[in-house]
C-alpha angles and dihedrals in degrees: 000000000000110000110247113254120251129216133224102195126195114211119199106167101354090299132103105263088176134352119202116194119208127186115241120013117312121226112182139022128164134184106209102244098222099026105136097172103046137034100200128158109209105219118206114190146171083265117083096245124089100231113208116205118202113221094200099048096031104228150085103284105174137006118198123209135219122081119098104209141032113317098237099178125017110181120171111229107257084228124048108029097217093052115108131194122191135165135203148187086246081079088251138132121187131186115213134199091199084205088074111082087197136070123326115288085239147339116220111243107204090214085051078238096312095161089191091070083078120267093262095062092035092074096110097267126169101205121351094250134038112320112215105154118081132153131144120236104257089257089057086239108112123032112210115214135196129189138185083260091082098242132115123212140195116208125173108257094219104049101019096230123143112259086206095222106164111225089176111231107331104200109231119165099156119126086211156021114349107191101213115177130202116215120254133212089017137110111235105026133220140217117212123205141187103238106171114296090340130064116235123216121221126186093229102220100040101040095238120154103231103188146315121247114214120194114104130093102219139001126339116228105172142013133184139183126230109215104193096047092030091229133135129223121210125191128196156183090250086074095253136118112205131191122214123201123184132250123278097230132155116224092246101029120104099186130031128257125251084234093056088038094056093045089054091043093061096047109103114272086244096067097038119092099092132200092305122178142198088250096060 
């Protein structure tokens, strides 16, 4: 039986600009957010090839080839508007610059080429299971990875070595895409990931898990930060999106004032829950 098309649809002023078809689900698409010289949607779908659609023409300009299963995340570096990202169910994660017709520019080797790891485990794989979790630092300087194998890795966007960061064991049970989001404009910084109905928070650069934020009714598929207001949106499978601000608390103060209490308790229900833990 053919596999029913799919449609990547461009909206300016409520009406369609562009609309891309696909064949089979797609699971991923990103439009770089400094990119100048080129305008180019990056497409991941349940086929092997990174499909990059070209808002100014209109079409389907390159494929590149290399993954061997379906391209589950596809993020363009914050840093450098030609660098790719993309990761796939084959375990692997490749960085791409798109101006090189040929092969891939690296794949992350979890054991950063250790042979005597066996030659099995030594493929340049990122995680030893699907790998559907994929964002840059804010700097461009790090890429954050997440695989079915419930681990979470940090690797140095520029050389591709394994930063080594232990997350501890990330629970990650999805078949496809889990949208996981760093913090932006603050020290230290902070990953966010869907974990069940809750969202875990990780400091990005020791591995410690934060806090846990509960709200939700059922599972948790995306998150994403939002860097001018510092707040954080969740979307679930309850059908909610929820934003999460963080609590207004002075370095030396227990309790909260009645100042800071009446300010929170005018805030809209829908922005309230907080950055609550298992130890409050």
């Amino acid at each position: 039986m053919a596999k029913a098309a799919t449609s990547l649809i461009v909206v300016l002023q409520s009406k369609p600009a562009e609309v891309f078809t696909f064949e089979g689900t797609v699971y991923s698409h990103h439009l770089s957010p400094i990119a100048r010289k080129h305008s180019l949607i990056a497409v991941g779908t349940e086929y092997p090839k990174i499909q990059l659609c070209d808002l100014k023409s209109g079409s389907k300009i390159q494929v590149l080839q290399g993954h061997r299963a379906e391209v589950l995340s596809v993020r363009w570096s914050p840093r450098y508007e030609h660098i790719l990202a993309t990761a796939s169910a084959d375990s692997k994660v490749r960085v791409w610059d798109v101006r090189r017709a040929s092969d891939c520019l690296f794949t992350l080797d979890q054991h950063n080429g250790d042979k005597s790891k066996g030659a099995s485990e030594a493929a340049n794989t990122a995680h030893n299971g699907r790998v559907n979790g994929l964002c840059f630092s804010s700097d461009g300087l790090h890429l954050l990875t997440s695989g079915t194998d419930d681990r979470m890795r940090l690797w140095n966007s520029a050389t591709g070595a394994n930063t080594l960061v232990n997350y501890g064991k990330v629970s990650n049970k999805s078949r496809k895409r889990r949208q996981l989001t760093v913090s932006r404009g603050c020290s230290p910084e902070f990953v966010f990931v869907p974990c069940g109905s809750s969202v875990a928070v990780y400091g990005l650069h020791t591995g410690e898990l934060v806090t846990m934020l509960r709200g939700h009714f059922n599972y948790v598929d995306c998150c994403e930060f939002h860097p001018d207001h510092q707040e954080l949106y969740s979307a679930g499978k309850d059908g909610n999106i929820l934003a999460w601000v963080p609590v207004l608390r002075g370095p030396d103060v227990e309790e909260e004032s009645d100042q800071i209490a009446a300010v929170r308790s005018s805030v809209d229900r829908a922005f309230q829950d907080n950055w609550s833990s298992d130890e409050e």
